[in-house]
Structure formats: C-alpha cells, structure tokens
DRENZA-422661 format. One record per residue (C-alpha): residue number from 1; x, y, z. Coordinates in nm, 2 decimals. Layout:
// residues N
<pt seq="NUM" xx="X" yy="Y" zz="Z"/>
...
// end
This chain:
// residues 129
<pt seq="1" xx="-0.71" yy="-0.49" zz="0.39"/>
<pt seq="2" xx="-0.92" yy="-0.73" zz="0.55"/>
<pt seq="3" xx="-0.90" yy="-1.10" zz="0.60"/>
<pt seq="4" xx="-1.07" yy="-1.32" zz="0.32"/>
<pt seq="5" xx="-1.33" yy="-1.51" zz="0.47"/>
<pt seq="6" xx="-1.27" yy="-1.94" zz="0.47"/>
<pt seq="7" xx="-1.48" yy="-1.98" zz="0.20"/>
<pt seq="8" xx="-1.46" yy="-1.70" zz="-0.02"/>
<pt seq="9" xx="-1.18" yy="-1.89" zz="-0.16"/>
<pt seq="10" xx="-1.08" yy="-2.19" zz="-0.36"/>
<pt seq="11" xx="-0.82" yy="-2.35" zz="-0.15"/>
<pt seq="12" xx="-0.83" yy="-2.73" zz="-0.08"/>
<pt seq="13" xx="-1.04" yy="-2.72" zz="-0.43"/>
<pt seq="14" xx="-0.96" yy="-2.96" zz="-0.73"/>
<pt seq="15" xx="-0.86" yy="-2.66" zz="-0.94"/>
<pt seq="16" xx="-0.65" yy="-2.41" zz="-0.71"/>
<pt seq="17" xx="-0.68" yy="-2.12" zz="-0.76"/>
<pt seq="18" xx="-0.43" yy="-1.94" zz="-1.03"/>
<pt seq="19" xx="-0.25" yy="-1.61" zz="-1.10"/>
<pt seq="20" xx="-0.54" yy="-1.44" zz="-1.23"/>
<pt seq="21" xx="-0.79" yy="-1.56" zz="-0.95"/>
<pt seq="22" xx="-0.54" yy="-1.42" zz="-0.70"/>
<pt seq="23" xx="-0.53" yy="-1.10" zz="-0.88"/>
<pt seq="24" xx="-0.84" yy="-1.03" zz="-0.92"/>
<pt seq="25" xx="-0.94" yy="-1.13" zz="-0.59"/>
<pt seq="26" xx="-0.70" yy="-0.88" zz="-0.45"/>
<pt seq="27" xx="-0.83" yy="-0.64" zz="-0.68"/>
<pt seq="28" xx="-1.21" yy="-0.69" zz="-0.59"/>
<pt seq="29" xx="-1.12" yy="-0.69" zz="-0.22"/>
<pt seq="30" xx="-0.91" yy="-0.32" zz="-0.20"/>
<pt seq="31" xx="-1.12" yy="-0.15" zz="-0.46"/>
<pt seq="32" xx="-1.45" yy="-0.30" zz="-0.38"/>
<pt seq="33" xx="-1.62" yy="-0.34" zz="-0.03"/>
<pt seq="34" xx="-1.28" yy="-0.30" zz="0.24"/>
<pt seq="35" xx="-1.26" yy="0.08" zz="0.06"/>
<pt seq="36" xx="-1.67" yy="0.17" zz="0.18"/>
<pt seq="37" xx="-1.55" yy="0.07" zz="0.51"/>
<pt seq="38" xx="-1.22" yy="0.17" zz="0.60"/>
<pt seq="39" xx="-1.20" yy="0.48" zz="0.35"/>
<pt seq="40" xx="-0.91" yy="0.54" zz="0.15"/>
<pt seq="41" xx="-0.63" yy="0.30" zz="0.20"/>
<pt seq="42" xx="-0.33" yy="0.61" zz="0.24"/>
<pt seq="43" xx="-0.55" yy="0.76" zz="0.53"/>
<pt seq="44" xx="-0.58" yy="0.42" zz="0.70"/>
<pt seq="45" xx="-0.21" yy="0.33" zz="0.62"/>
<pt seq="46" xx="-0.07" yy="0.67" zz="0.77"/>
<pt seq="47" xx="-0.34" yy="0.65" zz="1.07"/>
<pt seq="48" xx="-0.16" yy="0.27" zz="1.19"/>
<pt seq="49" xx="0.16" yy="0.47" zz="1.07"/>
<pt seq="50" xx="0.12" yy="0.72" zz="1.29"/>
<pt seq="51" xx="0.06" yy="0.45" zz="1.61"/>
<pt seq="52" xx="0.31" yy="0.22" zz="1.50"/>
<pt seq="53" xx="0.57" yy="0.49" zz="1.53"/>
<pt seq="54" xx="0.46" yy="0.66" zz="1.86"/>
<pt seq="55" xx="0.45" yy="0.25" zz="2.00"/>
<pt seq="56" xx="0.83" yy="0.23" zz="1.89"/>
<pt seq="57" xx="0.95" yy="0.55" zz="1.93"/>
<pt seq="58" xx="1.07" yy="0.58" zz="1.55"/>
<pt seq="59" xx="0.95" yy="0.71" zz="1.24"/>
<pt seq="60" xx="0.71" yy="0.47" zz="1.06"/>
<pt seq="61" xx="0.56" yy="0.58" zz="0.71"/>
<pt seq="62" xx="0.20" yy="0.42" zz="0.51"/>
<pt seq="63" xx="0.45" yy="0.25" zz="0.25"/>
<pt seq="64" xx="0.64" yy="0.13" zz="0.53"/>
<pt seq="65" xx="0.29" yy="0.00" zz="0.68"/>
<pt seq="66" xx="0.24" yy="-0.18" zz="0.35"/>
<pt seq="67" xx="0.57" yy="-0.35" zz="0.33"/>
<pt seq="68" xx="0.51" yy="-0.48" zz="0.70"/>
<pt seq="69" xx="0.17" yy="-0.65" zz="0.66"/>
<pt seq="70" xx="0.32" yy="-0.77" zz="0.35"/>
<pt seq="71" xx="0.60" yy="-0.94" zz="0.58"/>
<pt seq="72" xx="0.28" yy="-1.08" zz="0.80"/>
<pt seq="73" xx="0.18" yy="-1.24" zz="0.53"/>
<pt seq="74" xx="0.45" yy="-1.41" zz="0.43"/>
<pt seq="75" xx="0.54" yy="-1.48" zz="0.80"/>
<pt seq="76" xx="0.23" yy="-1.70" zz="0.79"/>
<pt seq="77" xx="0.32" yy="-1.85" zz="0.50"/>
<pt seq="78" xx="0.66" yy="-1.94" zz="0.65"/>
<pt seq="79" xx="0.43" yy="-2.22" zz="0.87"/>
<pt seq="80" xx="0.36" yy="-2.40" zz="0.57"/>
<pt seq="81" xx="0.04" yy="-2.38" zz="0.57"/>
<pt seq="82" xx="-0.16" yy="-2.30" zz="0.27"/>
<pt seq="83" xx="-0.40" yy="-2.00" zz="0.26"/>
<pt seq="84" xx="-0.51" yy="-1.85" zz="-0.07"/>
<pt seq="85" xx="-0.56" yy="-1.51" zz="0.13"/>
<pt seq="86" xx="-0.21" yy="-1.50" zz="0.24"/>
<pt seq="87" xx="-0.16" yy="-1.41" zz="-0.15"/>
<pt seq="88" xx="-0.43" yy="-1.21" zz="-0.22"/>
<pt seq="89" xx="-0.36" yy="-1.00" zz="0.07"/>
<pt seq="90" xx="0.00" yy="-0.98" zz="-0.04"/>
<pt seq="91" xx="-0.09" yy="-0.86" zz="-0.38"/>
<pt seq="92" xx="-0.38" yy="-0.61" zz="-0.24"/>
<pt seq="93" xx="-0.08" yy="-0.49" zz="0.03"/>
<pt seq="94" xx="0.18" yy="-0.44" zz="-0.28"/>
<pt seq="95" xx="-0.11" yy="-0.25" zz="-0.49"/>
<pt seq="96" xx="-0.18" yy="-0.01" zz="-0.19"/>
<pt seq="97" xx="0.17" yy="0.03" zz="-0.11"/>
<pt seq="98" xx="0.27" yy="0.08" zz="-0.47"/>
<pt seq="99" xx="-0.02" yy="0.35" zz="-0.48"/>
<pt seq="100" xx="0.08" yy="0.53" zz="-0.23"/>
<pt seq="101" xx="0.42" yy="0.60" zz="-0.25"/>
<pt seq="102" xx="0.38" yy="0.68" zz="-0.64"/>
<pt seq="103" xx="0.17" yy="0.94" zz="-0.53"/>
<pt seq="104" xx="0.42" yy="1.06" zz="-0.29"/>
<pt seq="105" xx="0.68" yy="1.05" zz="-0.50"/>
<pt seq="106" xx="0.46" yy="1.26" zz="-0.78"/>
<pt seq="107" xx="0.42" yy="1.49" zz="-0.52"/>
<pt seq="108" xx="0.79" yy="1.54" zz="-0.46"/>
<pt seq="109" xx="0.89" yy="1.52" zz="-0.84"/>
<pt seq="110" xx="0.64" yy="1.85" zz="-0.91"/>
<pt seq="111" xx="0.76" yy="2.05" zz="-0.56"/>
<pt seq="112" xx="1.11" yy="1.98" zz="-0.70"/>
<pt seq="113" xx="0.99" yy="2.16" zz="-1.01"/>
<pt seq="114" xx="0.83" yy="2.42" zz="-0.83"/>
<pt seq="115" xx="1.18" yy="2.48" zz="-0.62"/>
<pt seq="116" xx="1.39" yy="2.51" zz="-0.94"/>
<pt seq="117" xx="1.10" yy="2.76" zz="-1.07"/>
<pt seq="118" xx="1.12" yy="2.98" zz="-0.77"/>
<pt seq="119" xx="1.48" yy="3.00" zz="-0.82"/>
<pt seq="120" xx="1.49" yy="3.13" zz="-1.15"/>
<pt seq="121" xx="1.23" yy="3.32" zz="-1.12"/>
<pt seq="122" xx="1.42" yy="3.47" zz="-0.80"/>
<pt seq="123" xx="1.71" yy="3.47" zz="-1.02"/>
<pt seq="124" xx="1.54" yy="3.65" zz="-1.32"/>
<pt seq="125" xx="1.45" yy="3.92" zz="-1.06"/>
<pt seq="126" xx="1.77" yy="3.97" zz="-0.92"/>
<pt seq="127" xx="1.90" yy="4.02" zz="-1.28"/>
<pt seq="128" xx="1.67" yy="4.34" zz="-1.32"/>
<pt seq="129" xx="1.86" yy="4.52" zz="-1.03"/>
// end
C-alpha cells in the first residue's frame, strides 16, 4: 500500500470526506493500480516479513506486517494532524491483513482435515491385520 497522493483526497474540503469515501478509496487503491505494481499483497507482505525478522532477529509474519503499518498509521495520527490517507491506508492495511491470514487459516483448517483423514484411514488399515 502506497501513499495517497496530496490531492487525490478531500481533506481541508467543505465536505470531508465520509465512511464510504474512505472505503472505497482503500478499496480502489489495493485492488486497483498498487496491485499492477507491487504484485500480490501476501508476497509483498511475507517479502518485508521476511527482512523485518532477519533485521530483529525474531520471527515476523505478513499479518503481523499488516498490523504494524497499521500501528504507523495511527502513530501519525497520534500528532494530530489530519490526513485522509492515514484512514484509507488503515482500512486497505486491515483488508490485506484480513485477507491473508483467512487464507492461512483455510489452509490450516483443511490440512487439519486431511491429518484426521490419514489417521483413520491409517486406522482403518490397521483394523484389517
């Protein structure tokens, strides 16, 4: 996720921008051009992963990645200063983040089912001795 440029947003505007403007900011910004050029946000998460935890010597995963930039963002908010993109990157960071780990955790959930498969099929086997 990149940074929205100064005037792709609304701030300092008569109407602020709202809930839905945010949203579908975010939403425009991950799925539309920032995807052609950084490829697919899990690769890109796990490749800063994968620094961040040889730079501190501990385990960092691409949700964990998410959840940080997230905490940038609201570390820049903490100045006070206003920025729409502070939001929409917050949202776009939660939607990636989200993405992934669903995806990791469907992954988990079926080789759990394969496991208890094995087993009784191991077990059915054993039976026939």
């Amino acid at each position: 996720m990149a940074y929205v440029k100064e005037n792709d947003t609304i701030q300092n505007s008569s109407n602020p921008i709202n809930r839905n403007g945010i949203l579908s900011k975010a939403e425009s910004i991950i799925n539309g051009e920032r995807q052609g050029t950084y490829g697919d946000a899990e690769d890109s998460f796990q490749t800063i992963a994968d620094m961040w935890s040889a730079y501190l010597n501990t385990e960092i995963s691409s949700e964990d990645v998410a959840n940080m930039m997230i905490l940038m963002k609201v570390a820049r908010n903490s100045s006070g200063v206003y920025k729409d993109d502070n939001w929409i990157d917050i949202c776009g960071y939660a939607a990636l983040g989200g993405e992934i780990k669903a995806a990791k955790n469907a992954i988990h959930v079926q080789f759990e089912e394969n496991k208890k498969i094995t087993a009784s099929i191991i077990d059915g086997l054993k039976g026939d001795k």
